[in-house]
N, C-alpha and C positions, 0 to 999 in steps of 0.2 A: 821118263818124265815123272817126278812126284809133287807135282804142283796141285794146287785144291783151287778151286773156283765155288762162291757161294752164289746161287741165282736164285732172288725170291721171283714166287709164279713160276717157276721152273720146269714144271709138270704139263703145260697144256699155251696151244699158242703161241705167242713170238719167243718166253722164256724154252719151251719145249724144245723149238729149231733151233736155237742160242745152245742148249745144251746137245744136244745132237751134233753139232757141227763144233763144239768145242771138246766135248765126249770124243770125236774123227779125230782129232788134232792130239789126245793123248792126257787133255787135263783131268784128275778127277776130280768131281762135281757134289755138291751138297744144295739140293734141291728143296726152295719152299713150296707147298703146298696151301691153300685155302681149306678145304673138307672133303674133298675128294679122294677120300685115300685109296681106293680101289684103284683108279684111275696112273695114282702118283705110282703105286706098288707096279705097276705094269709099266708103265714106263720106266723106272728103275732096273727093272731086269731086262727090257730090252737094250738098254744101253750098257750094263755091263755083259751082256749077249754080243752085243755088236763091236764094242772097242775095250775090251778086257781092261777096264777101269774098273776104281773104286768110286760107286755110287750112295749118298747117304738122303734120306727124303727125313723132310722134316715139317711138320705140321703147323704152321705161322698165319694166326690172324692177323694183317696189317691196320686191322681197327681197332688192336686191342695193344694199348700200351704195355700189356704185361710178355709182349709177345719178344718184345728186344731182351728182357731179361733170360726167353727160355733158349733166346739164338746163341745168346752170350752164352750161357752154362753147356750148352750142347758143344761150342768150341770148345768150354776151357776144359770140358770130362772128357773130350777124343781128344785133347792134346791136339788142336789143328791150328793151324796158321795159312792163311790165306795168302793167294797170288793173285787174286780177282775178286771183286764185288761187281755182281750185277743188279740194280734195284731196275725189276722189269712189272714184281704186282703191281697194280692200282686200280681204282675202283672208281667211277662214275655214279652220277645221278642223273636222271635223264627228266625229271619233274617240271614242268613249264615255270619259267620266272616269278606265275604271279601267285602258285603253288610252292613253291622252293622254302622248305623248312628247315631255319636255324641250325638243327639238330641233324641233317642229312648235306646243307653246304658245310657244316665242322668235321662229319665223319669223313667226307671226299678232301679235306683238305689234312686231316690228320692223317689217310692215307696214303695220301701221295707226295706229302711235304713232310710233316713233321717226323712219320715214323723214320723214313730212310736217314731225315738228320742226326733224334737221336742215335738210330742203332749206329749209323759209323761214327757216332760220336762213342760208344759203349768201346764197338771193335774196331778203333783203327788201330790200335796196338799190338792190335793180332795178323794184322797182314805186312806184309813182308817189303820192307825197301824195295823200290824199282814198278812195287806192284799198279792194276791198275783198275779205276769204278768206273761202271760206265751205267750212266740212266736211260730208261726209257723216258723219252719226251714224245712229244706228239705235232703232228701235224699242224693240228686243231690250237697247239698253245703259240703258231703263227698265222696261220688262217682262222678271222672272227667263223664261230660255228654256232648252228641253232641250237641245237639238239642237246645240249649240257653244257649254261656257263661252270657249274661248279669244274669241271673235267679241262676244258678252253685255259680256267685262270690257274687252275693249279700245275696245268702244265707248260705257261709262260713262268711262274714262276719254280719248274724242274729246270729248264733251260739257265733262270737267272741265278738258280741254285748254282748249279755247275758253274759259270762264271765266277761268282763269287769264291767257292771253295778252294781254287786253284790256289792262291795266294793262303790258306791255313792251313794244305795240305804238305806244301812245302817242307815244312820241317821234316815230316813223315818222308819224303822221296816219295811221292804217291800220284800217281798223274788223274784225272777227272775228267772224264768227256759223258757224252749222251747221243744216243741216235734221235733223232722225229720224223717215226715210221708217217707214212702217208696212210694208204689204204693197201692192208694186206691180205691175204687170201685165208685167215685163220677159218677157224670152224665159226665161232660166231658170224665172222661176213657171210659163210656161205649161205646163212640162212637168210640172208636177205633176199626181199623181194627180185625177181628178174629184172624188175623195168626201173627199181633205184639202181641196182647194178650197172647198170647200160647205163644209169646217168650219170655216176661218177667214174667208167669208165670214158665217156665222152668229155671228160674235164681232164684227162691223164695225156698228155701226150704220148705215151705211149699205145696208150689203150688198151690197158690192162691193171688187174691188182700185180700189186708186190706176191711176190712167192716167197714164202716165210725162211725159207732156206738159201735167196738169196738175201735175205735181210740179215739172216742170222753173221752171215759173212763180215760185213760189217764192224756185228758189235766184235767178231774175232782181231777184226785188223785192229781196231780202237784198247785192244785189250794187248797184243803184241808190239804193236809200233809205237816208240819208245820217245817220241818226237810227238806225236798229237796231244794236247793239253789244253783245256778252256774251252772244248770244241763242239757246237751243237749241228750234228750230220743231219743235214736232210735229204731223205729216199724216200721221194714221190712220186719220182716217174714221170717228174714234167707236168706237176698236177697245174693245173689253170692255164695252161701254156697254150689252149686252142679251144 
């Protein structure tokens, strides 16, 4: 297989499992990173350790408009052409309502909306007929959530993104879907308190987090099956169900 899959946030959390389980499957992968480069470098070599792929990390502030231009030129100096877009960074405010500054609801929404627009607006030219983008959306942008309107409304509107896109993408031969993880077992959950824990586990019917690896499955199928399109998944485990 010589296929390339770009996944920003690629490096740590649900893009991490995403690349991991698409790394198992034979794609190779072009990882964004936040600042973390130690981190990114070591995941890089595990994964071409474990499924002798070709792995590229690359360094992307999704707050920083100048950052689609360095994703663009990084494609067009390796000559790459994509068979996947994953847009899985984004970035929250967690500031109480009556705190919430101008300047911190524009960066949450430049990061979770505007950036992934332009860029596939930069590179859709670069990914390949047939190909296919799949967003992180969220739980929280279908269930009202305390804890961060900025985070809630920009990820109702990743879900009404992907609706909308389906019909521009057309011409491209490009299909568009989104998962909206619920609650997964990343490293940031872990650190949560024990006794929040137990209380959005008693809201899952399942009663349990998501395991990142089985999420990650997912955005695989939405990336291979050639029929799904418009489509926002949700994996919650039965959240509110008891």
């Amino acid at each position: 297989m010589d296929k390339f899959i770009l996944i920003t946030g690629g490096t740590k959390g649900i893009g991490k499992a995403v690349a991991s389980c698409l790394g198992k499957a034979g794609y190779n992968l072009i990882l964004t990173y936040a600042s973390d480069q130690a981190a990114a470098e070591e995941v890089r070599s595990e994964l071409v350790g474990r499924f002798d792929i070709q792995v590229s990390i690359l360094r992307a502030d999704i707050s920083d408009r100048n950052t689609i231009g360095v994703i663009d030129s990084f494609l067009e100096e390796n000559r790459l052409r994509l068979d996947g877009l994953v847009f899985n960074a984004g970035m929250t405010c967690r500031d109480p309502f009556e705190e919430l500054s101008f300047e911190d609801w524009e960066r949450v929404f430049f990061a979770n909306i505007h950036f992934p627009v332009f860029l596939l607006q930069k590179i859709v030219g670069r990914i390949n007929k047939g190909g296919s983008i799949v967003f992180t959306g969220s739980l929280m942008g279908i269930q009202p959530h305390s804890v961060s309107l900025a985070y809630g409304v920009t990820k109702s509107a990743v879900h009404a993104l992907v609706k909308n896109m389906v019909k521009f993408l057309v011409p491209y031969e490009l299909r568009v879907n989104a998962v909206a993880p619920g609650f997964v077992d990343t490293e940031w959950q872990k650190t949560k308190p024990a006794e929040i824990r137990r209380n959005i586990e008693n809201k899952v019917s399942l009663g349990r987090f998501c395991d990142p690896d089985e999420l990650a499955e997912v955005y695989k199928m939405l990336i291979e099956n050639s029929y799904f399109n418009g489509e926002v998944v949700v994996v919650d485990g039965g959240y509110s169900y008891k």
